[in-house]
Steps between C-alpha positions, in 0.01 A plus 500: 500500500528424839468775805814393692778302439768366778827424394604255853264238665650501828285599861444892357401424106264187604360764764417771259377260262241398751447853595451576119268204458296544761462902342376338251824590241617272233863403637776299469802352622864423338690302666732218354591311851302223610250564835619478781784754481764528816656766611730630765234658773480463898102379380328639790117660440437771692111526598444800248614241251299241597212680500552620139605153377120407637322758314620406194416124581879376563548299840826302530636273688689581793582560847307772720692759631425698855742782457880621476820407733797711510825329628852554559725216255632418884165437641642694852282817496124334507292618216200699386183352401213695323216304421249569206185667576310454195533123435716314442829476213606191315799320455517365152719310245550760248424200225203471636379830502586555131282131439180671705531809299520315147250257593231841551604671209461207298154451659401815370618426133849699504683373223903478540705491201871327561635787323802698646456831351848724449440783616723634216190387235223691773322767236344795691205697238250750537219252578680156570798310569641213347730247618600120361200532261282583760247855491347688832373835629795500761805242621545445879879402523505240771826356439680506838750672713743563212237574242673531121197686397549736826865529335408492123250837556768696746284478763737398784756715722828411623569401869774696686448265821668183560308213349322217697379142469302222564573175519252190588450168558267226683523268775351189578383506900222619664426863561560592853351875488201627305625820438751633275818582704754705353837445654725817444835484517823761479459470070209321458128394565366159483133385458363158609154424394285195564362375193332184598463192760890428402580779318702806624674748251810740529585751321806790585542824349840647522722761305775240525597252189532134697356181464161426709686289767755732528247768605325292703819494798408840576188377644579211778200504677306411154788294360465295786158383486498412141638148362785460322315439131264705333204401265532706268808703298598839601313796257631821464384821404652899465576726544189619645471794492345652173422889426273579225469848364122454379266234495310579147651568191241574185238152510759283709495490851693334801417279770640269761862527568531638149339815625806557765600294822612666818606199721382150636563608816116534566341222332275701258635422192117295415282716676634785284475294178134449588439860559692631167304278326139620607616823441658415157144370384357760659644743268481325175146395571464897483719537244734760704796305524680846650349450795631201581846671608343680774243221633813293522704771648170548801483086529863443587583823681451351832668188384810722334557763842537171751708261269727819385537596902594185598742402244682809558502450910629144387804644294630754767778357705396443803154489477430175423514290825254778629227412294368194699551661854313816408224308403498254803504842653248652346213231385195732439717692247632128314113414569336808294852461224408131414112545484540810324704317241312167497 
């Protein structure tokens, strides 16, 4: 019988697996899609992230990143720059990424079935769980922002608030900033991030249903400085936001997106993965899986009180275009915000 089984072999269930390897736990992964898995994400490290890819052995590819620009879609108001203090981020292709991550885990023996498990056929029992023939101590549920296992055990709450997006795609010319600049607009936010020598990617988040291009008007000031065709298609993802009533239920437990998602407003949608899953093997390793709901709860509270603060300043009328000139005014405060998230 194995100690853990992870249903999803995207960035969190390949992290956990290492995390559950390296604990010395018998582990494996499900996963029926071929490495390396896309996805719609802005695919900017923050240094916390980096950092924690390194201690489990992970270093991809990528682009080194100083720090955070805020900007008005116009380009008219100057912006705010807040450099890291601890190191630097990374800028890197989310296929790439997932490739690094299965390339450890498979260094240290993680098997991954091509199995997609229904979470309909996921057997919860006094000492086990079973799922797609498969028998373990506990089940981390990895599978993504809209998690059907999430669904299939009740787990998740509705959203009152107005949902939100994210759309992304690459272009082919050479990165003229190395930081990520966020461009905010009256509806939306968008997120360059140099990825490589010739390399740059783009990703918007908006509560508006329109195609990427169409999006990308409301920022001139970017629009004009990118070429005409893009490398790659446009990816989309939402809505976002996700609210989970608990994160443990019996022997299975969630992590990654699947365990809720507040926003990709702030960038920490990795960093976070990495940190549920230390904590995730953390508990099982101890066999107190109920106290994984409250080291996840003290591990993303920081994260939870910016991103929720800023998403609602973002959705009052009004507020919006005062976002980058407050913190153009007011640099040691965007300063000690960025580092403290990073």
């Amino acid at each position: 019988m194995l100690d853990l089984l992870i249903v999803g072999g995207g960035p969190a269930g390949l992290a956990t697996a290492i995390h559950a390897a390296r604990a010395g736990l018998d582990v494996a992964v499900a996963e029926p899609r071929p490495t390396p898995v896309d996805k719609a994400c802005g695919e900017g490290l923050m240094p916390g992230a980096v950092r924690a890819l390194a201690d489990l052995g992970v270093a991809p590819p990528g682009h080194p990143l100083r720090g955070i620009r805020y900007l008005t879609a116009e380009g008219d108001a100057g912006h705010a720059e807040a450099g890291f203090r601890h190191g630097p981020g990374l800028g890197v292709r989310r296929t790439d990424l997932h490739a690094a991550l299965a390339r450890r885990a498979a260094e240290l023996g993680v098997p991954v079935h091509p199995v997609k498990i229904d979470a309909a056929t996921v057997r919860q029992h006094a000492d086990h769980v079973t799922a797609a023939g498969l028998r373990a101590r506990y089940l981390a549920a990895a599978d993504g922002l809209h998690s059907p296992l999430r669904r299939h055990l009740g787990l998740g709450l509705p959203d009152p608030r107005p949902p939100r997006y994210g759309l992304r795609r690459h272009f082919a010319l050479r990165p003229w900033t190395d930081h990520v600049e966020v461009h905010w607009s009256a509806r939306a936010e968008a997120y360059v991030t140099p990825l490589g020598p010739q390399l740059l990617g783009v990703a918007i988040l908006t509560g508006e249903r329109a195609p990427f291009d169409m999006q990308l008007t409301s920022f001139p000031s970017l629009a004009a400085r990118l070429p005409t065709g893009a490398s790659t298609a446009v990816r989309g993802a939402g809505p976002l936001r996700q609210r989970v009533r608990v994160r443990v239920t019996g022997r299975v437990l969630l992590v990654g997106d699947a365990a809720g998602y507040v926003d990709a407003l702030t960038g920490e949608g990795i960093s976070l993965a990495l940190t549920g899953a230390a904590q995730l093997v953390r508990c099982v390793r101890e066999d107190r899986p109920l106290a994984y709901e409250h080291a996840w709860r003290r591990a993303s509270r920081r994260h939870r009180l910016l991103t929720e603060t800023l998403v609602r300043l973002r959705a009052r009328p009004g507020a919006a275009h005062l976002i980058v000139p407050a913190a153009v005014r007011l640099p040691s405060l965007f300063t000690g915000l960025v580092n403290g998230l990073a």
